[in-house]
C-alpha positions, 0 to 999 in steps of 0.5 A: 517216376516223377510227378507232373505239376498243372503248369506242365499238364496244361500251361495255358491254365495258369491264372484260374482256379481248376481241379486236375486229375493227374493222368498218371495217378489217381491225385487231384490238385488245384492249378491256381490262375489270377482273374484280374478286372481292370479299373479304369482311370480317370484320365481314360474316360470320355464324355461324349454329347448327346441331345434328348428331345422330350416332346411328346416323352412320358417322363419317367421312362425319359428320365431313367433313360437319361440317368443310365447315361449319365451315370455310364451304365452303357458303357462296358468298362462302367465302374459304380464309384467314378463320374464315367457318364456322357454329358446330356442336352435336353430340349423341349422339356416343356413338352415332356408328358405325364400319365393319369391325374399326375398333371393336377395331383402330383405336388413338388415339395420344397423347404426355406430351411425356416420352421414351417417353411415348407411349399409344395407346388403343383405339376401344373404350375411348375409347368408354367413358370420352371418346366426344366425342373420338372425333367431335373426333379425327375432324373435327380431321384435316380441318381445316387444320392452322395457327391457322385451324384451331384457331381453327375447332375453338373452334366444334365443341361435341361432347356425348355425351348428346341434351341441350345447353345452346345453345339460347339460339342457335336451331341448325338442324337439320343433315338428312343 
């Protein structure tokens, strides 16, 4: 009497990992099944375009909304260590919100590289004179903070007004 192997009890099991009772004898054994994830290629990745309009939004809500799709986690085939990201047009960054004290308490901190060459600039001001930077600060922080996610920020087109010159690219609407 011989004995059965897996692939003849059950052939279409080879590839995973399973415990089998023979049905002729009291023996378990394992039938070995390969679990393959594919990686996908750079050259398979597409950037589609999308515009976000930030009038009225609160801006930490906004800015992990726009991280997650530059970074490509909406993306089913999403791999942590490549640039698999759409690129994203915000407009109206002027009119992005803020809760509580923040427009008066909340200060921005730079630094010359000098000794004592640190700034620190208020929400308010920042406002006036670079309110893009307000939005890019923002999903900057959320980014990783390595080459891939600079290279991820080089995606990020913040303009103040409603106007933008990518049009040419076909952007989605971004609905929130």
């Amino acid at each position: 009497f011989k004995q059965k192997t897996a692939y003849e009890i059950m052939p279409s099991l080879v590839g995973s990992e399973m415990c089998i009772r023979d049905r002729f004898s009291s023996a378990l054994f394992v039938a070995k099944i390969m679990k393959i994830t594919r990686s996908i290629k750079q050259s398979e990745i597409e950037h589609s375009w999308w515009v976000a309009d930030a009038d009225g939004q609160v801006l930490g809500r906004f800015a992990s909304q726009i991280a997650q799709i530059l970074r490509g986690k909406h993306k089913p085939d999403f791999t942590p260590h490549m640039d698999m990201g759409d690129c994203v047009v915000v407009v109206n960054a002027e009119k992005i919100r803020v809760t509580g004290k923040k427009e008066t308490n909340k200060k921005y901190f730079r630094h010359s590289g000098y000794p004592g060459g640190q700034s620190f600039t208020e929400l308010k001001l920042m406002r006036k004179t670079h309110p893009e930077r307000i939005v890019k600060n923002a999903i900057k922080g959320m980014l990783p903070h390595n080459r891939l996610g600079r290279k991820i920020l080089g995606h990020l087109k913040i303009y103040s007004g409603s106007d933008h010159p990518h049009h040419a690219q076909n952007p989605k609407i971004m609905e929130f």
